[in-house]
N, C-alpha and C positions, 0 to 999 in steps of 0.2 A: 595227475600224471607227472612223473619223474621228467625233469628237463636235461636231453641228451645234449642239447646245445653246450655249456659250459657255460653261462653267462657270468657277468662280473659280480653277482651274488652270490653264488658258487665259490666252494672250495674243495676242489678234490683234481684228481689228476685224471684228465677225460681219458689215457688211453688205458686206465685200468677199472677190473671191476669194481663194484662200489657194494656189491652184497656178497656173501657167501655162496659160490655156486659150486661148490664140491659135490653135492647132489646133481646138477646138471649133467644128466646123459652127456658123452662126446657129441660133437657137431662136427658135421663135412663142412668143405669148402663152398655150397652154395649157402652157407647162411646171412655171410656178412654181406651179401648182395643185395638180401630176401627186405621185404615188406617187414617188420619185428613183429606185426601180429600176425601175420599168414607162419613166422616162426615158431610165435606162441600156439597157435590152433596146430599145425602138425604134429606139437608134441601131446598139447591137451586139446583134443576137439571139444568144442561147449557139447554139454547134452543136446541129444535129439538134432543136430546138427550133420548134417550130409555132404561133405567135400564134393564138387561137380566134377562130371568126366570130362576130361579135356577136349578142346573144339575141335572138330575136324583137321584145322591147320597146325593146331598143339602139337595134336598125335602126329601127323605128317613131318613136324618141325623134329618131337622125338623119334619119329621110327627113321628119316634120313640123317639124323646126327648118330645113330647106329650104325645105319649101312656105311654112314661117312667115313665113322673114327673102323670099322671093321678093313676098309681100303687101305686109308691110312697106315692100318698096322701090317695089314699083309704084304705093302710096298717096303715098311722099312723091313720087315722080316727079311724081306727076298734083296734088300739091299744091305744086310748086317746078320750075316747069317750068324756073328758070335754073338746079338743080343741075344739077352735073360728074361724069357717071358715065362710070368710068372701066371700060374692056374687060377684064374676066377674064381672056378666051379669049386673049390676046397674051403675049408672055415678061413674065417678070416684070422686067427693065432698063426695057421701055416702059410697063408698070403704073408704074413708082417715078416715072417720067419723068413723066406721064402727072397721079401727083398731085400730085409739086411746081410743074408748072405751075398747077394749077386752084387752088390754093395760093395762089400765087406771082400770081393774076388774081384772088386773093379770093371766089372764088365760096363763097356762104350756106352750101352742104352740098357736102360732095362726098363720093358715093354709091361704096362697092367701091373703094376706096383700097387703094395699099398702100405704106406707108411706106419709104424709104430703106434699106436693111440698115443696120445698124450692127456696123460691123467691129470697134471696140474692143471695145465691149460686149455683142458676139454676138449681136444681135437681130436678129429680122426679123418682121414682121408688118400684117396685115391687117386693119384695123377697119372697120366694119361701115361706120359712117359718122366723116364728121372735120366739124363743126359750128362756124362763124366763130367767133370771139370780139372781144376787143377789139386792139388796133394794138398791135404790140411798141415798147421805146424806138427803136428801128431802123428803124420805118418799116412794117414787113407784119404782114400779118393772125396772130393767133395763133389756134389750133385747140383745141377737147376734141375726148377720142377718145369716140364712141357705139359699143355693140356691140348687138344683138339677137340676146334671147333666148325659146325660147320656153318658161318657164317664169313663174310670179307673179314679182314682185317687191316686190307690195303685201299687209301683212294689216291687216285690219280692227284697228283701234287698241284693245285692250281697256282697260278704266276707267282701273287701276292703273298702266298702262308709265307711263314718268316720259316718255316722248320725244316732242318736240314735237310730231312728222308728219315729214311727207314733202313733200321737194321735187319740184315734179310741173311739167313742162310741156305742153303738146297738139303731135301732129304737125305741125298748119299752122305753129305757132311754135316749135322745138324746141328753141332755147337755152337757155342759161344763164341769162341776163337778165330772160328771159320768164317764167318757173318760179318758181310761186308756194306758198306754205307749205299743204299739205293736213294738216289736225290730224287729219281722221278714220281715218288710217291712218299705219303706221310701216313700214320698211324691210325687207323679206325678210332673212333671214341666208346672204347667197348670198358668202362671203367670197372663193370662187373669180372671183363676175363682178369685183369689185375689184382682185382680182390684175392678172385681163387688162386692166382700165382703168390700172390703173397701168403694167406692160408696155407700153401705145403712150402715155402720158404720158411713159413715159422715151425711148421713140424721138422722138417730137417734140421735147425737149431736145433733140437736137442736131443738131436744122433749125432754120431763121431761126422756125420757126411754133411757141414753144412759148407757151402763156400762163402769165401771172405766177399765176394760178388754178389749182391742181390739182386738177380737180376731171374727172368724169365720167360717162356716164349709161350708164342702161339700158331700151331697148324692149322691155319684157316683154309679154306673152298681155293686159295692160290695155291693149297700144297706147299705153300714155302715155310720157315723156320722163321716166325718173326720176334725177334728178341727186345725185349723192354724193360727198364730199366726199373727199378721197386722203389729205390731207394730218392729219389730226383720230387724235388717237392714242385709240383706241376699239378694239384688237384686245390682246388679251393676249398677253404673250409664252409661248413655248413652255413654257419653263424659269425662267422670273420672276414668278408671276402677279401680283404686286403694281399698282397700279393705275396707280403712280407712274413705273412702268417703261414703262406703254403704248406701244404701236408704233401708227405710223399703216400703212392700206394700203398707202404707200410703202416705207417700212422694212422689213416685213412680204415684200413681192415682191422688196425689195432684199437680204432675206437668202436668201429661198427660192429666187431665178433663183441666186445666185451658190454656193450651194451644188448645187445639180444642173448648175451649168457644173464645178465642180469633180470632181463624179460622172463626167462624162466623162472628161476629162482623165483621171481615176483610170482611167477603162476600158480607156482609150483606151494608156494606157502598161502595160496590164495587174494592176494594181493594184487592183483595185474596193474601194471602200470601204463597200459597200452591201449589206447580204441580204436575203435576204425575211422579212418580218413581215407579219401579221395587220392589213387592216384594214379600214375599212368602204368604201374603192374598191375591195379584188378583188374582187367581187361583178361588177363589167363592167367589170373586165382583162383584155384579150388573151391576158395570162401568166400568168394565175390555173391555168391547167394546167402550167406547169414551175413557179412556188412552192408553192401546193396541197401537194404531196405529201412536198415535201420540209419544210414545215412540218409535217403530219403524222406524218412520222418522227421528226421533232424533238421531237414533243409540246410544240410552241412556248409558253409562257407569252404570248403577243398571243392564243392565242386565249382566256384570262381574259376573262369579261365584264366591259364598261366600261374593258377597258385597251386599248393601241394602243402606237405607235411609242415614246411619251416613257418609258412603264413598262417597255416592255419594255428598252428601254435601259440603263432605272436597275437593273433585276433581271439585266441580263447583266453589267454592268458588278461586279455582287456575286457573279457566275460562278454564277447561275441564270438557267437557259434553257430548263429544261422544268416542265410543270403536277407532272411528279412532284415535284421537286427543292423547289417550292413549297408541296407538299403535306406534305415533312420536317418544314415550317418548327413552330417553337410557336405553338399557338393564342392563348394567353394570352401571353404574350409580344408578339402582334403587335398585341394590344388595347390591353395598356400602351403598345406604342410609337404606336397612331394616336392615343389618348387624351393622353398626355404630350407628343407632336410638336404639341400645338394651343396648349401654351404654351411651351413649349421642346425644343430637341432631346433627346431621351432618353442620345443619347451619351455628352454634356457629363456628365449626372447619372452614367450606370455611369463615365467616367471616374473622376469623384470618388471615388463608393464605392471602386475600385478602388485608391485611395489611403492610405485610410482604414482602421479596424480595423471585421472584419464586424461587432462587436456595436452600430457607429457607430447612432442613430437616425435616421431618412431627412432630420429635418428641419439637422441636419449635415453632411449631404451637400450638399443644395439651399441652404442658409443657412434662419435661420430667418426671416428677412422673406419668404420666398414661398411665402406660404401658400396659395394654388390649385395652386403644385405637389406641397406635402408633402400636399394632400386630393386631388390625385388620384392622387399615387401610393396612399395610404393604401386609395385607392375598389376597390383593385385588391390589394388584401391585400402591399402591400408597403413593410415599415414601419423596415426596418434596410439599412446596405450590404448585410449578406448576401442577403439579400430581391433586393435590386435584381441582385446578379452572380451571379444563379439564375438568371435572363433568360436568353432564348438568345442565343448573341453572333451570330448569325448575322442576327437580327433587330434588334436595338440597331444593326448597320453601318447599317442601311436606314434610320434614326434622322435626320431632316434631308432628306431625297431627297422630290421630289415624286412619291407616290407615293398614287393614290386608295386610302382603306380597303384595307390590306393586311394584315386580320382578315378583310375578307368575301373576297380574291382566295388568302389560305392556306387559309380554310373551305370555299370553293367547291373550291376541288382537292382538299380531301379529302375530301366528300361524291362527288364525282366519281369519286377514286377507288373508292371504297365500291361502286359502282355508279349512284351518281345521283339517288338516291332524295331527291325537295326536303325540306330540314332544316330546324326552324327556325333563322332566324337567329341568332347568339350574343348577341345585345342583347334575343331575344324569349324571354318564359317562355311566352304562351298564343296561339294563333291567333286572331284575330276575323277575321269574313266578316261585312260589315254584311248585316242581312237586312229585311224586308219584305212585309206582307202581300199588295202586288201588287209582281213582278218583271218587270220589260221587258230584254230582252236590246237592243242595236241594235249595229249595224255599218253602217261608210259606205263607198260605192263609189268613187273617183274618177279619170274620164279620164286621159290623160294630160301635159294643160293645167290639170290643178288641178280642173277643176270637178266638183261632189261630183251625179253623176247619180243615185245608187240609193241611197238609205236603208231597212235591213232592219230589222225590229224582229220579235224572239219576244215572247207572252204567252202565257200557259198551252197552251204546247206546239205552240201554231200560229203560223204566219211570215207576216210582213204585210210586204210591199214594196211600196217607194214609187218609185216609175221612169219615165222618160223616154228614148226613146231617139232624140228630137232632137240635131242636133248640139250639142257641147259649148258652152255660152256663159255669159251673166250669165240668160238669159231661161230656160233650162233648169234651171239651177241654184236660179231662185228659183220656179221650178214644182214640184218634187219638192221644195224646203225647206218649203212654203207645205203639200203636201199629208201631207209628213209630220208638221208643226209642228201642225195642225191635230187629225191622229190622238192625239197624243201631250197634247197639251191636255185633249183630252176627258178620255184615261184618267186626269189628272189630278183633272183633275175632277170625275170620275164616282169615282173613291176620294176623295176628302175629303168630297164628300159622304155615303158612306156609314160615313166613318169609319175608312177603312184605309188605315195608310202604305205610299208605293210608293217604290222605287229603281230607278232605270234604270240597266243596266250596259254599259259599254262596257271595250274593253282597248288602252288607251293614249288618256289623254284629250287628249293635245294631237292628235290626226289628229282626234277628232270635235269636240272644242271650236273649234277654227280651223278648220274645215267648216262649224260650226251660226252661228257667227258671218258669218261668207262667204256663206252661205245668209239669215242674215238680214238683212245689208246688200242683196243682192241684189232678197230679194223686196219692200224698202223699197223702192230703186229699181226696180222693170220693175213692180212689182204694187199699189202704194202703202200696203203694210203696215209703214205708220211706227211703229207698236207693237214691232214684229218685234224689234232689235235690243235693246230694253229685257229686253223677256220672256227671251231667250234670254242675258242675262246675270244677269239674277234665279236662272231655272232653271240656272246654272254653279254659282254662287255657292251656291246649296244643299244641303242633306243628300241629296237626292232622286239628285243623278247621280254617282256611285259610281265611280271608275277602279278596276277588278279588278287590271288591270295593278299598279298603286300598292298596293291591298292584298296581289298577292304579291309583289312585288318587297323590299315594303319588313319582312316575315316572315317568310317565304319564302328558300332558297338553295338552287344545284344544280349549279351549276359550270357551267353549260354556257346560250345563250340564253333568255333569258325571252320570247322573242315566243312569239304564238300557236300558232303550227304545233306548235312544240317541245314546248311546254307541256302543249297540249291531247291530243299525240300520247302524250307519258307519261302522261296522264290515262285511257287507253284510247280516245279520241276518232278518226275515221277519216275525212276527208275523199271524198268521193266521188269527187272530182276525182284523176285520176296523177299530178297536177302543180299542185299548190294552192298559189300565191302571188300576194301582188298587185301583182310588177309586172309578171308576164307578162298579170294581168287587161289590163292595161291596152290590150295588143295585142287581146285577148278583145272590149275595148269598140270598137277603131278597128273589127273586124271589125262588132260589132253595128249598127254606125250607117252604115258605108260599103261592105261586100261588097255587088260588084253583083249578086251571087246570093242572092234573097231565100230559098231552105233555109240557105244559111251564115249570113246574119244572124239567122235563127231559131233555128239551132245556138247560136252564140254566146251569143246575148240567153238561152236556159234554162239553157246554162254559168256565164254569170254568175248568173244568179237563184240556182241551186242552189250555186256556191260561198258567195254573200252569204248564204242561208241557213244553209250549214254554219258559217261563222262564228260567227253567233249564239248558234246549238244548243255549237258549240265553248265559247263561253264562257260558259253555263249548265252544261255539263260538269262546268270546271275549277271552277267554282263550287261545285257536289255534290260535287267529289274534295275538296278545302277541307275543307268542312265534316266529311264523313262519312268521311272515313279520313286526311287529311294533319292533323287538330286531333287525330285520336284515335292517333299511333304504336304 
C-alpha cells in the first residue's frame, strides 16, 4: 500500500498527485472527507458485492438535510428576491452555463449553483449557495462558496477555550463583510464542512470569480452564516503533529482530493493501493458489509481502541496486522518505549547499547548530561546496556512512530485475549469509584438537530424524566433544561442542607456537559434565566459531577469499546430494548414528534422513555460492577 503520510523516506510533494489521473471521472466535494476506499468502491464496486441501504437514522439524517437546505433556500428567496436560482432539474452543461452567467451579471446570491467541471483538476461540484464578494483585479465579482448543513455548527463558548468566537452573519445579510465577531460561542469541529468549502474554493480558482479571501461559510440548524477561514493553518497534520507544521483546510483538501484521485487511478489500472481498515465512518458505509468481515478474519489491529488508519499503518508497516500479533508484543517493553519516546527515541538509546559492552551503565549509553533520560530509563528498572538489549526488538522498532499508548493497545489485546475481562490498567495499582452519600445517575437524549429533548435522572432506584415532545428547537430545548436544572438544584440543595455529599454521574461527560451548557444558553434566551449559564458552569467545574466514563477509561482496560452498551453489557446489564443505540434513537424521536399516527407516536415516546431509563440504571450498574467485583479481582 502507497504511503499517504509523506514520510522522511519519501520524495514527492504530498499536496499533488503522484500518478496520472486524467482518466479519473471528476469528483464532488464529498470525496476529500470519504473513507479512500469506500471512494474506491463507489466508483469500482468489487464483483458480486452489494452496497447496504442506509440505516434508518441515514435516511432520516438524508431526508431532514433535504427538508432543511429546501427551508433554508425558500427563507433566502423570500429574503433576496434578486437572487439567481438556478434549475436543478436541467443537464448539468445548462446548470454550469446557468451559474457563470448569474456570476458573470453579479447577482448578491446565487442559490443551487453548480460550478464549471474542472478537467485538470478532476472537480466537479455544487454549492449550496455562491455569496458576492469584492471585484477581482480584472473587473468581475469574486464569490465564497456557502454550503448548508443540517447539523450545529455553533457550541456555547466554555470559560477556558482560548478562541475568540465566531464569525457569525444573519440570512438577510449573508456575507462576508457583514459578519460580525460573536465571543459567546466557538466553531463546531466539523473538519469535513471545511473540506467541502475548500473543494469549491478551488473550483472557483479557475473562473474569472475567485476572491483574493479564502474563506467560507456554513448554514447550520442556527440559521446563521457562519464564516471560516480556509486559509489559517489550525489542522494538524496526519503524520507531523507539531504545531509548526500546521496545515490550513486548504492543504489539508489539497492533500486528501489528490490522494484519493490517485486511489483511483490505482483502481482503475488494477492496482489498488487501499484496504479496508477500522474506523469510526464504517458505521454508515455502504461497504461496511464486504470490509466487515474481511477485517474480522483479519483480526485487524484498527479495530484497537483509539487507534484508526495512521496506527494501523505504522503496525503494518512493522508486519503487525492482527490484535494477536500485538498481543506477542512485551508489556514492559512497550512502557519503556511510550515512557522514553516522550523524550527521545528509544532506538537511538538500544542502538548505543548495542555498541557498547553489556556491563556499560545506561548513563553511557545516553551520555551523562541527559539526565530525564537516564531517570527514566532507571524508573523502569533499567540501569546497564544489558538492561536496555533485554527490550523486545520488536517493540524498540516502533520507537519514533506516532503511535498512541502502545502499552495500553498491547494490554488491551492481551486482556482481550484472555477473555476480556477489564484489567486494571498497567500505570493503576488500586480502583477508585468516587462515591457519595446521594447518587444521581443522568443521561441525555438528543434529536437529530442537536437539540437535547429528554433528560433522565435515577435517585434511589427510581427514574425521573424530563421531556418534551414538541418539535425540536432552542424553545424545547430550554424547557426540559429549565425543568430538569430546577429538579437537580433542589437535590442539591436539599443534601447540603442536610449534610450529605452528592455526585451525579454521567458516561462520557463531553455529550452532557455541551448539552447542559446548550441548554443553558437556551433557557437564557427563550426563558430569561440569565443565571442559567453561570450555575451550570460552577456545577461542571465541580467534585459533584463525575464522568464514569473517565473514571473507567482511565483504570480500567479491555481491548475492545468502552462505550456504554459494551461495557454495561459485560457488566451483566440487559437493555430491554433489541436494538439499543442512540442513533437509531434518533429516528425513534422523528417518529415521537412527527407520526401521523398518534398509537406510533405513543409507541415511540415509551421507547424512548424506557431506553433513557435503561441508560441510567446501565450506569449505576457498571458503577456496583466497579466497585464490588472489578476493585476486588
Amino acid at each position: 500500500m502507497a504511503d499517504p503520510g509523506g514520510t522522511t523516506e519519501t520524495r514527492f510533494d504530498r499536496y499533488q498527485n503522484r500518478l496520472d489521473v486524467r482518466a479519473v471521472p471528476p469528483q464532488g466535494g464529498y470525496v476529500a472527507k470519504r473513507c479512500p476506499l469506500r471512494v474506491q468502491l463507489d466508483v469500482y464496486p468489487p464483483e458480486g458485492a452489494v452496497a447496504l441501504e442506509p440505516s434508518p437514522v441515514e435516511q432520516l439524517r438524508m431526508d431532514d438535510g433535504i427538508a432543511f437546505e429546501a427551508t433554508v433556500f425558500a427563507e433566502l428567496g423570500a429574503l433576496h428576491p434578486t437572487a439567481a436560482v438556478v434549475d436543478g432539474a436541467q443537464p448539468a452543461a445548462g446548470q454550469e452555463s446557468d451559474t457563470l452567467a448569474a456570476m458573470a451579471d453579479g447577482a448578491p446570491i446565487v442559490l443551487g449553483g453548480r460550478l464549471p467541471t474542472d478537467l485538470v483538476g478532476r472537480r466537479a461540484g455544487k454549492p449550496d449557495l455562491l455569496v458576492r464578494a469584492e471585484r477581482t483585479p480584472a473587473g468581475a465579482w469574486a464569490y465564497h462558496p456557502v454550503d448548508v448543513k443540517h447539523h450545529l455548527t455553533l457550541d456555547v463558548r466554555a470559560p477556558k477555550r482560548p478562541e475568540l468566537g465566531a464569525l457569525v452573519a444573519g440570512l438577510e445579510d449573508p456575507g462576508r463583510a457583514a459578519a460580525t465577531l460573536a465571543t459567546e460561542f466557538v466553531l463546531r469541529a466539523h473538519r469535513g464542512d471545511r473540506l467541502q468549502l475548500a473543494h469549491y474554493h478551488r473550483m472557483l480558482e479557475v473562473t474569472p470569480h475567485a476572491s483574493a479571501r479564502a474563506v467560507g461559510a456554513i448554514i447550520g440548524t442556527e440559521q446563521q452564516v457562519v464564516w471560516q477561514p480556509l486559509d489559517r493553518p489550525v489542522l494538524q497534520q496526519q503524520w507531523d503533529r507539531r504545531p509548526a507544521v500546521n496545515e490550513s483546510a486548504l492543504q489539508r483538501y489539497d492533500f486528501e482530493f489528490a490522494f484519493r484521485l490517485d486511489v483511483l487511478a490505482s483502481a482503475a489500472a488494477g492496482s489498488p493501493i487501499v484496504e479496508p481498515v477500522s474506523i469510526s465512518e464504517c458505521g454508515s458505509c455502504p461497504w461496511n458489509g464486504w470490509c466487515r468481515p474481511q477485517l474480522v478474519a483479519a483480526d485487524s489491529v484498527s479495530f484497537v481502541p483509539g487507534y484508526g488508519y495512521k496506527e494501523w499503518h505504522v503496525l503494518r508497516r512493522a508486519g503487525i496486522t492482527s490484535r494477536a500479533e500485538l498481543a506477542a508484543l512485551d508489556l514492559h517493553s512497550a512502557r519503556v518505549r511510550d515512557a522514553y519516546d516522550a523524550v527521545a527515541p528509544l532506538a537511538d538509546a538500544y542502538a548505543a547499547a548495542a555498541l557498547g559492552k553489556p556491563t556499560a551503565a545506561i548513563a553511557e549509553v545516553v551520555g551523562k548530561g541527559a539526565k530525564k533520560r537516564i531517570a527514566t530509563l532507571a524508573a523502569y528498572g533499567i540501569h546497564t546496556a544489558a538492561d536496555l538489549l533485554a527490550l523486545d526488538p520488536a517493540v524498540v522498532a516502533l520507537s519514533g512512530q506516532p503511535l498512541r499508548s502502545l502499552a495500553d493497545a498491547v494490554h488491551g489485546s492481551q486482556v482481550l485475549a484472555n477473555g476480556g475481562r477489564p484489567e486494571l490498567r498497567h500505570t493503576v495499582d488500586h480502583l477508585i469509584v468516587p462515591s457519595a452519600d446521594v447518587e444521581i445517575d443522568i443521561d441525555m437524549e438528543n434529536a437529530i438537530d442537536g437539540t437535547a429533548y429528554l433528560w433522565g435522572a435515577r435517585l434511589d432506584d427510581t427514574y425521573h424524566p424530563f421531556v418534551n415532545w414538541d418539535r425540536p428547537g432552542p424553545a424545547t430545548e430550554a424547557a426540559v433544561f429549565a425543568a430538569f436544572w430546577d429538579w437537580l438544584k433542589d437535590r442539591r440543595r436539599a443534601s447540603a442542607a442536610a449534610g450529605h455529599s452528592l455526585a451525579v454521574y454521567c458516561w462520557y461527560q463531553g455529550a452532557e456537559s455541551r448539552a447542559l451548557r446548550s441548554g443553558a444558553k437556551a433557557a437564557a434566551d427563550q426563558l430569561g434565566l440569565a443565571q442559567a449559564p453561570g450555575q451550570v458552569e460552577a456545577f461542571l467545574a465541580s467534585d459533584q459531577f463525575v464522568d464514569l466514563y473517565e473514571v473507567f477509561t482511565t483504570q480500567l482496560i479491555t481491548g475492545t469499546s468502552a462505550g456504554l452498551k459494551t461495557v454495561a453489557t459485560n457488566a451483566g446489564f440487559a437493555w430491554r430494548d433489541s436494538d439499543p443505540n442512540g442513533a437509531d434513537s434518533m429516528a425513534w424521536h422523528a417518529e415521537a414528534v412527527g407520526a401521523p399516527d398518534q398509537a406510533a407516536r405513543s409507541s415511540a415516546r415509551a421507547r424512548l422513555l424506557a431506553y433513557n431509563e435503561d441508560d441510567v440504571r446501565a450506569t449505576a450498574v457498571v458503577r456496583a460492577w466497579m466497585r464490588d467485583d472489578l476493585a476486588h479481582p
